[in-house]
C-alpha positions as CSV (number, residue, x, y, z in Angstrom):
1,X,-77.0,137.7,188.7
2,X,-78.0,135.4,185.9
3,X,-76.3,133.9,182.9
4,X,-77.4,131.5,180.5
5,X,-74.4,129.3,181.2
6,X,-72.4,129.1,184.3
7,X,-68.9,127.5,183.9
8,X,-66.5,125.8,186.5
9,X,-63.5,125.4,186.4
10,X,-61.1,127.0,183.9
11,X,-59.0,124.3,182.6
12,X,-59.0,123.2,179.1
13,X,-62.6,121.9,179.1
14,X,-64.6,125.0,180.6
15,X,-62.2,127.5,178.9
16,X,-63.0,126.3,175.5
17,X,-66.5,125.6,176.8
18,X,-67.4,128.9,178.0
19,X,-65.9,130.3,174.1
20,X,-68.1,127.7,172.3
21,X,-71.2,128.9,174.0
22,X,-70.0,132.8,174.1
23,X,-69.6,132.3,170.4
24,X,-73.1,131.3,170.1
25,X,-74.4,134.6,171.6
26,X,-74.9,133.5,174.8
27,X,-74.3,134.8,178.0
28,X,-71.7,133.1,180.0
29,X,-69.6,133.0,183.3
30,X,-66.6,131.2,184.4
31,X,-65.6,130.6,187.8
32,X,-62.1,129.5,188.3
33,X,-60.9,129.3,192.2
34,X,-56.9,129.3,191.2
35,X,-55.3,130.1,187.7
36,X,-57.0,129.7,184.3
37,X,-55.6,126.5,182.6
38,X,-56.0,124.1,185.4
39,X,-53.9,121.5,186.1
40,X,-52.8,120.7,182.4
41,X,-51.4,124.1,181.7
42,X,-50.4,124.7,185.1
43,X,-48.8,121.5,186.9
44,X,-49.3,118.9,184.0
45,X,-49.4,118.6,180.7
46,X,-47.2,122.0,179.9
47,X,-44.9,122.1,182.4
48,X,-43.8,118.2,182.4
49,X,-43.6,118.4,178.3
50,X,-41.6,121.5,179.0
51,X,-39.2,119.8,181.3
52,X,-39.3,117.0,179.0
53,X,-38.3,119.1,175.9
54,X,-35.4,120.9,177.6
55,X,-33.5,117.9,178.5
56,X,-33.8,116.4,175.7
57,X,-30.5,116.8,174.7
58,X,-29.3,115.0,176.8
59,X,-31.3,111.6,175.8
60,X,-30.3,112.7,172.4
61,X,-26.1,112.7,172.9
62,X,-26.4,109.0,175.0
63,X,-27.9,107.6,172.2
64,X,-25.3,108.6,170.1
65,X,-22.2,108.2,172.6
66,X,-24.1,104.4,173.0
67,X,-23.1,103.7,168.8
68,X,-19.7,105.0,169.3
69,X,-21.3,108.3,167.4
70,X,-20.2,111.1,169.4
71,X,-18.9,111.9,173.3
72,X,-19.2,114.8,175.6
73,X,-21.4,116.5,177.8
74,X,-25.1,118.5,178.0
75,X,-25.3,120.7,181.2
76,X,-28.6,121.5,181.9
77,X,-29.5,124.9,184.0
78,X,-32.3,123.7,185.8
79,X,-33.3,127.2,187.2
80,X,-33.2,129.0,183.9
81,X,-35.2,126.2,182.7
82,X,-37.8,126.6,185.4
83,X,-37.6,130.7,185.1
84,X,-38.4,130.2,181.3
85,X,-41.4,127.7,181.7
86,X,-42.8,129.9,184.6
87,X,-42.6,132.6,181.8
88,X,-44.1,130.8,179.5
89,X,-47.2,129.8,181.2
90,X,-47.8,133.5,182.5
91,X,-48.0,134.6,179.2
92,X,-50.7,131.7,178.2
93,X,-52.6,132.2,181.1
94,X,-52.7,136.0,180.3
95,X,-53.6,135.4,176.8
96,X,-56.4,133.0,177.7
97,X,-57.7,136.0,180.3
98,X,-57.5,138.3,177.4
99,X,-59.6,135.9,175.0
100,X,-62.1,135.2,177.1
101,X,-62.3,139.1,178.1
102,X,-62.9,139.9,174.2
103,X,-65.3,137.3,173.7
104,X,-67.3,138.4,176.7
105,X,-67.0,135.8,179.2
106,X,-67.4,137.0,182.5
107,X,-64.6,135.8,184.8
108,X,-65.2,135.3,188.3
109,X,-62.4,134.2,191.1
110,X,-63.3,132.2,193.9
111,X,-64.2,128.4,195.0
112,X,-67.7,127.6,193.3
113,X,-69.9,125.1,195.2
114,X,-73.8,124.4,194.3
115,X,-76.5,126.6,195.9
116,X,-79.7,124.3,194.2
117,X,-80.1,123.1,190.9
118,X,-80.2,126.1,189.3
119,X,-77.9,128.5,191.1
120,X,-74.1,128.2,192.2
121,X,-72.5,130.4,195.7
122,X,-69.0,132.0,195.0
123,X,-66.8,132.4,197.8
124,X,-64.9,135.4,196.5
125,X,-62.2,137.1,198.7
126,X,-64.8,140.2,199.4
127,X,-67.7,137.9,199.6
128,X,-70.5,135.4,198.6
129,X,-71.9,135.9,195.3
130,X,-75.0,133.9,194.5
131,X,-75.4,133.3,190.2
132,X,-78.2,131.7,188.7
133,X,-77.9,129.8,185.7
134,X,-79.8,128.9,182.7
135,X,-77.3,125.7,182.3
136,X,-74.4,124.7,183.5
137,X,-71.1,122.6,182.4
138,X,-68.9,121.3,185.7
139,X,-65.6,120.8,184.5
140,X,-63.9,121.5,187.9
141,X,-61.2,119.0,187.1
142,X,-58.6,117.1,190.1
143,X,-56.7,116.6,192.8
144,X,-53.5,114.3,193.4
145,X,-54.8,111.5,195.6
146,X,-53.0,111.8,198.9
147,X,-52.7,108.8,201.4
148,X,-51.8,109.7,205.5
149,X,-49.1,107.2,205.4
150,X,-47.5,108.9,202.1
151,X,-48.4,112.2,202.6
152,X,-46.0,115.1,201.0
153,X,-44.6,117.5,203.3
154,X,-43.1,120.0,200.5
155,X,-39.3,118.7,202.2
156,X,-38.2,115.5,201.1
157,X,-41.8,113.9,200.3
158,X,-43.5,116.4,197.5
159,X,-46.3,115.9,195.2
160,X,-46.3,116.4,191.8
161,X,-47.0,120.0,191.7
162,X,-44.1,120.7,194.3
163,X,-41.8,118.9,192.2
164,X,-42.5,120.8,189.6
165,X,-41.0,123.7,191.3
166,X,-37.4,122.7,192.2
167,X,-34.7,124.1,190.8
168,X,-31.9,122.3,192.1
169,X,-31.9,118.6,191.1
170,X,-31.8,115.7,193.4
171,X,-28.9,112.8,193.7
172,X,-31.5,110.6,193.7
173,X,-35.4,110.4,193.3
174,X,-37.7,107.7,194.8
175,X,-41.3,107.6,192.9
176,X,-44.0,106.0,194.0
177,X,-46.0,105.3,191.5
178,X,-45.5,103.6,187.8
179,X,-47.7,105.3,186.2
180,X,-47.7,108.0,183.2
181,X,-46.6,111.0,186.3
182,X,-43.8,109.3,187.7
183,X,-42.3,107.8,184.4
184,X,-42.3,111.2,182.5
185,X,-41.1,113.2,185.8
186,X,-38.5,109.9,186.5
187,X,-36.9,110.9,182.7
188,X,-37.0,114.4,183.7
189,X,-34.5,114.2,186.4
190,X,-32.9,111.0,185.5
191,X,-31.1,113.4,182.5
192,X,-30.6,115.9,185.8
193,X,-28.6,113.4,187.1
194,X,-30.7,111.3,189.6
195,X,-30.9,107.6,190.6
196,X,-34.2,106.6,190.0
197,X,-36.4,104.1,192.1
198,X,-39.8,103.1,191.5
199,X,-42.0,101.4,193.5
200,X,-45.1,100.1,192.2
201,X,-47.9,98.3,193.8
202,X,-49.4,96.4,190.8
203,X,-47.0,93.9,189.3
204,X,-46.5,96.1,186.2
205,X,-45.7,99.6,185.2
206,X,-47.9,101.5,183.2
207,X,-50.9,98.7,184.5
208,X,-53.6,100.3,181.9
209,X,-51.6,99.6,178.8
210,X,-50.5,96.8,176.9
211,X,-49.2,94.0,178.5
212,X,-46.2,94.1,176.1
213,X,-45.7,97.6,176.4
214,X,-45.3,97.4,180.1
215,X,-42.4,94.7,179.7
216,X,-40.4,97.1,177.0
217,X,-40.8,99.7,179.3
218,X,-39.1,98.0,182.2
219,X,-36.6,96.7,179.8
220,X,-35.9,100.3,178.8
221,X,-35.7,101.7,182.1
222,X,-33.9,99.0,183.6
223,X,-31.3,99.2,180.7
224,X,-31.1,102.7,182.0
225,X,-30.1,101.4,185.6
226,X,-33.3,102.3,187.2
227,X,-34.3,100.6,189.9
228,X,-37.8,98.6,190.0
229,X,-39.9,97.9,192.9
230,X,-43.2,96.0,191.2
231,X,-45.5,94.3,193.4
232,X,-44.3,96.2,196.5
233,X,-46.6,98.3,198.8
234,X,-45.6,101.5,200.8
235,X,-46.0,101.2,204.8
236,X,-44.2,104.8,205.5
237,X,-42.6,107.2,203.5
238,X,-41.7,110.8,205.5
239,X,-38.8,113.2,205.6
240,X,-35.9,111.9,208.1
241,X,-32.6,114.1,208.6
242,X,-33.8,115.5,205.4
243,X,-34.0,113.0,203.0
244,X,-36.8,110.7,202.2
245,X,-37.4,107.5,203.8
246,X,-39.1,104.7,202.5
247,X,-40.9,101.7,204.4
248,X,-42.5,98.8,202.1
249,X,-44.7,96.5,203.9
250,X,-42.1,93.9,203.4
251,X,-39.7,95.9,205.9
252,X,-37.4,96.6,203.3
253,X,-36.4,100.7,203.9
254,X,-35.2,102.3,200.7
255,X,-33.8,105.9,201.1
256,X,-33.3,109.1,198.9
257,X,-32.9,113.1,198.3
258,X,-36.2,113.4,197.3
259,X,-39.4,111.3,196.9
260,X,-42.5,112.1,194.6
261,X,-45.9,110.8,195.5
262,X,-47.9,110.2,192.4
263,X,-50.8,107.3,192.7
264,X,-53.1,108.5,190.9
265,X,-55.5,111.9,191.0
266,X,-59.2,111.8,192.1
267,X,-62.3,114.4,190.9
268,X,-62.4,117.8,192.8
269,X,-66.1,117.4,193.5
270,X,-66.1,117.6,197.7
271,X,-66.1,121.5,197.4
272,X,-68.4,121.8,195.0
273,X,-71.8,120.3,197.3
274,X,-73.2,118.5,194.1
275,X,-75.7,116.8,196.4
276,X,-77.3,120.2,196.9
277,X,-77.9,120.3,192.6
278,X,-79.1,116.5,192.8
279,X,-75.8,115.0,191.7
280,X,-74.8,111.6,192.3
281,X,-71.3,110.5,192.9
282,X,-70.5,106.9,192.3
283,X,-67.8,104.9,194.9
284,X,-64.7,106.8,193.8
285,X,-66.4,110.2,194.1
286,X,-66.7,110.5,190.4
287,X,-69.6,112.3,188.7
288,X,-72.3,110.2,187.7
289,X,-73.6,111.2,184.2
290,X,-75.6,109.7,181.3
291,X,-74.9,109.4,177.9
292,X,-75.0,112.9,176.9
293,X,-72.8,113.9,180.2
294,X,-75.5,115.4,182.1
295,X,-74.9,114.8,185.9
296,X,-78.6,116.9,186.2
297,X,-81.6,118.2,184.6
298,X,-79.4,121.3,183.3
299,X,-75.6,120.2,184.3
300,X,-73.2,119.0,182.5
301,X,-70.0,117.2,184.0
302,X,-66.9,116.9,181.7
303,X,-63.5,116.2,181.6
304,X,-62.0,114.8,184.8
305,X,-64.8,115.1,187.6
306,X,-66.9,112.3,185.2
307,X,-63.9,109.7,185.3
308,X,-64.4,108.5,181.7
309,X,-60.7,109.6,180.8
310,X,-58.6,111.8,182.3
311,X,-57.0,113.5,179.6
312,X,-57.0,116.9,178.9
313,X,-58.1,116.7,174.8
314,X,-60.7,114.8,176.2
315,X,-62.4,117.2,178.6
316,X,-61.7,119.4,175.9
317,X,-63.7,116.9,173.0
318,X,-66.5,116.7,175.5
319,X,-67.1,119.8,177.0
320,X,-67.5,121.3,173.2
321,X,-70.0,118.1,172.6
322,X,-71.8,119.6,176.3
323,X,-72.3,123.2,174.7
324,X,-73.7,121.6,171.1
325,X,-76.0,119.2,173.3
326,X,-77.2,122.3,175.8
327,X,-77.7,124.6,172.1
328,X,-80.0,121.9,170.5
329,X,-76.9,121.3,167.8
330,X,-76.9,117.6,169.0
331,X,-79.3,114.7,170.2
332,X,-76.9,112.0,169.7
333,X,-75.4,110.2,172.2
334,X,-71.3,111.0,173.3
335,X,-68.8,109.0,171.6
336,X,-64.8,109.7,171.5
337,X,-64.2,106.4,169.2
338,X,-60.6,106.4,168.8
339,X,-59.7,108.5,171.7
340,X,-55.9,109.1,172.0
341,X,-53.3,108.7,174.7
342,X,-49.6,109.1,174.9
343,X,-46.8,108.9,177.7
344,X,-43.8,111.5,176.6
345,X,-39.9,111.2,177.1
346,X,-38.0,108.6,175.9
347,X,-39.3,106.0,174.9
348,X,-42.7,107.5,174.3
349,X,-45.8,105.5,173.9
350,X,-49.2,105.9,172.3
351,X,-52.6,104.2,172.5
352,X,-55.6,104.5,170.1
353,X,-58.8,102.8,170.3
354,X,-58.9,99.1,172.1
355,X,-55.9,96.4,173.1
356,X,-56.0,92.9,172.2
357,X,-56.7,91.7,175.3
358,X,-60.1,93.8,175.7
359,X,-61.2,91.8,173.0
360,X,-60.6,88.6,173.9
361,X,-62.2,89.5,177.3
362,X,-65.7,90.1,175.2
363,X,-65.3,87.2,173.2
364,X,-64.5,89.2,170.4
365,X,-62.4,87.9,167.3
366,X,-59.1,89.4,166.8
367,X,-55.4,89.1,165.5
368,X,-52.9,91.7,165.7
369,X,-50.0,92.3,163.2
370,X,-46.7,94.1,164.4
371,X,-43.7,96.0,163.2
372,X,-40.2,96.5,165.3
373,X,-38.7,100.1,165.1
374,X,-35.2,98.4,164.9
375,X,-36.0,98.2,161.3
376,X,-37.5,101.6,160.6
377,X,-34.7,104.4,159.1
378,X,-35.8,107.4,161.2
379,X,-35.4,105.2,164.6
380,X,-31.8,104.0,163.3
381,X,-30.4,107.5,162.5
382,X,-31.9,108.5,166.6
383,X,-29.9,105.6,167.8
384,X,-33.0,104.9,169.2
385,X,-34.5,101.5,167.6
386,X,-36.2,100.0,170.7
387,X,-40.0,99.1,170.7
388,X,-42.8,98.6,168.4
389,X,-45.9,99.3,166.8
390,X,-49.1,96.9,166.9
391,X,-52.0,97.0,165.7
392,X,-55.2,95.2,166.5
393,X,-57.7,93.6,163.9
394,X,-61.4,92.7,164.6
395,X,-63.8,91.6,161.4
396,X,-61.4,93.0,159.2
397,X,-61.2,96.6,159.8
398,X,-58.2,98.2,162.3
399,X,-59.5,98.6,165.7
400,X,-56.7,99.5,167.9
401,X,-53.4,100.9,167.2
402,X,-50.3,101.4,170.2
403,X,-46.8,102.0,169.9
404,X,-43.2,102.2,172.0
405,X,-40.5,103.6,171.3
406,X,-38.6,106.5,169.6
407,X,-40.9,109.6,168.9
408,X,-44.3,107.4,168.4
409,X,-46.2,110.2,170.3
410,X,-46.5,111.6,166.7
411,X,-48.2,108.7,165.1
412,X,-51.1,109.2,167.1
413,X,-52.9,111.6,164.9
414,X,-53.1,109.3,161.8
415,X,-53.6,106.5,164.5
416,X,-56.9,108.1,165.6
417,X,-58.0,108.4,161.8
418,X,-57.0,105.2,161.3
419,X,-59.0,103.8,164.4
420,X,-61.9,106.1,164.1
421,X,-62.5,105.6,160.8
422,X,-61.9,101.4,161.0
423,X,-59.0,101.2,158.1
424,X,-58.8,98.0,156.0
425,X,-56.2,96.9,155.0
426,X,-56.8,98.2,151.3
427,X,-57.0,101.5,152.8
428,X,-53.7,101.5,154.3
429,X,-51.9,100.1,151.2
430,X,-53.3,103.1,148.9
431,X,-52.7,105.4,151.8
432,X,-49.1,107.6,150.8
433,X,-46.9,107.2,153.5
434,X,-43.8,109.5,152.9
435,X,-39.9,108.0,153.1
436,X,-38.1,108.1,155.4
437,X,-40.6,108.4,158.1
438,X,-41.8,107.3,161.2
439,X,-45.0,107.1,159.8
440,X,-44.1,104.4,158.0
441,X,-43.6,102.0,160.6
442,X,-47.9,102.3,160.9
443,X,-47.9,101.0,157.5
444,X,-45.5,98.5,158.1
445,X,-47.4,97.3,161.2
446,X,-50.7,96.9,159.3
447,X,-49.5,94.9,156.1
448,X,-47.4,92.7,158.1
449,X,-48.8,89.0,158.6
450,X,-51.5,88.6,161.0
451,X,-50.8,86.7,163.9
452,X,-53.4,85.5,166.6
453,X,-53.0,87.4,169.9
454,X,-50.5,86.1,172.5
């Protein structure tokens, strides 16, 4: 069979790709080996938010107990909570099915892997279907990055999918890993009741963010008696007596209920036999594309497999960018100026466009001006007045925005504007800002004196 564009993988970047191009009146075909949604809706960005959202309360009534505001207790069912998310992603992964049925996307199930450059095999559970293809967009997402000396055993020592499916919350939780996984699933089961330890290899949690971010988080967590191991490597960690048992290299043996691997995910691309399409990977196994996200003469790579950013709106951003390039609706070159990030829970940060730092490592000129929540009306009534939001300056025009604290995850949409578009600072004062908001600690941070970088 032949279709003008073959799809794989049916996360959030070839589900909305194989709609865009299916819109256009052409024929298209997605192959997905496991559940439409990928690892976002699946084991990631849903189900964590989920988790997130549902024990909220309890964040919500220490905050308040902390002023002297209010006293008692939150009991979270951590089984009903699971048997509601499960629900709940069921009935997205059915409606997503359904779309794609009625816009006439043809759905096939099995592991895709590259036949030539112009035809992908199918290893379906009756069979090997061969599919030719006028185009095709590779958006076959990631794995978690597995190490033999840490390697989860679904006992003690689980991954982040596995954790993802308890229902009974640990004593205590060791995470490896101080990055965006193990601080949002750390919050998750801190509020469950769990001692928290991370251990970190870099000297710095959250590495890829701002410096000063990464010291109010540690403040923040270790205010919250978590324990952190920065700057210490892992020699073993397996399941002993049924608990988890950690080794660092410095002999030092830490020991929990549970452990959670997360160091990072890496590009499913092994399966897939890209050499066979003339694909290059580069050293980390990452798709090698230009800058239109071609990885061939008629393949697209988006989303995680091309290692630009691993983040689901961004597949999403460039696998519609992919279909307008492969339609002739684009010549121009990719750009995601003023791509967004955020880490969820409490405190939450965001990140739009480019750190201080960055700057000053091209010999750019730069200042930054910043604004402290502790002064801002909405953090005050949360109890919650920890953190900040800065803003980075370059030639006069706003170039970088991040935040941490109390609920910043929803300045990042007028962040991105504010980035993408390179605000001055004229634009921000006739900008409206409501009262009381959080919003307004964005203005605040941008008409606040300008200080050179530390």
């Amino acid at each position: 069979m032949s279709y003008d564009l073959i799809v794989i993988g049916g996360g959030p970047a070839g589900y909305n790709a194989a709609l865009r191009a299916a819109s256009a009146g052409r024929s298209v075909c997605l192959v997905e080996k496991a559940d439409l949604g990928g690892t976002c809706l699946n084991w990631g960005c849903i189900p964590t938010k989920f988790l997130l959202g549902g024990t909220a309360p309890v964040e919500a009534l220490e905050a308040q107990a902390r002023m002297k505001a209010a006293a008692g207790e939150v009991r979270i069912d951590l089984a009903a909570l699971q048997g509601r998310k499960d629900r709940l992603l069921a009935a997205t992964r059915k409606a997503m099915q359904q779309r794609l049925e009625k816009a006439g996307v043809v759905v096939r199930r099995g592991l895709a892997r590259f036949d030539g450059p112009r035809s992908v095999e199918v290893l379906e559970e009756d069979g090997i279907a061969v599919l030719a293809f006028g185009h095709c967009i590779l958006a076959a997402g990631s794995v978690t990055t597995q190490v033999p000396s840490m390697k989860p055993d679904g006992v003690s020592v689980l991954d982040s999918d596995q954790i993802l499916a308890l229902t009974e919350a640990p004593d205590s939780l060791l995470i490896v890993g101080g990055g965006v996984i193990g601080l949002e699933m750390g919050q998750i089961f801190e509020r469950l009741g769990a001692r928290i330890t991370v251990v970190e290899a870099l000297d710095r949690l959250i590495p890829w963010e701002d410096p000063e971010v990464s010291e109010e988080m540690a403040r923040t967590l270790k205010r919250r008696k978590w324990t952190l191991k920065l700057g210490a490597r892992v020699r073993t960690l397996v399941s002993t007596n049924g608990r988890a048992e950690l080794t660092l290299e410095s002999g030092e043996v830490l020991d929990a209920a549970k452990a959670l691997v997360c160091i990072g995910r890496r590009p499913a691309t092994a399966p897939l036999t890209p050499t066979r399409a003339g694909i290059a990977l580069d050293a980390r196994g990452f798709i090698v594309v230009d800058a239109h996200l071609k990885a061939a003469e008629r393949i697209h790579a988006v989303g995680d497999v091309n290692g630009r950013a691993m983040l689901a709106h961004a597949a999403e951003h460039q696998a519609a960018y992919a279909v307008d390039h492969i339609l002739g609706r684009t010549d121009k070159p990719y750009a995601d100026l003023g791509l967004p990030s955020c880490i969820y829970g409490a405190p939450e940060v965001m990140r739009v466009g480019r750190m201080a730092h960055e700057f000053a490592d091209a010999g750019e000129p730069t200042q930054i001006s910043r604004f402290p929540l502790a002064a801002n009306p909405i953090a005050q009534a949360s109890a919650a007045t920890g953190g900040f939001v800065k803003t980075v300056w370059s030639r006069g025009r706003i170039r970088g925005l991040t935040a941490i604290g109390h609920h910043v995850s929803h300045l990042v949409s007028l962040a991105a504007v504010m980035v993408s578009q390179g605000w001055t600072r004229e634009q921000v004062e006739h900008f409206i800002f409501p009262h009381p908001s959080l919003d307004e600690a964005l203005r605040e941070a941008c008409l606040a004196e300008p200080e050179a970088p530390k």
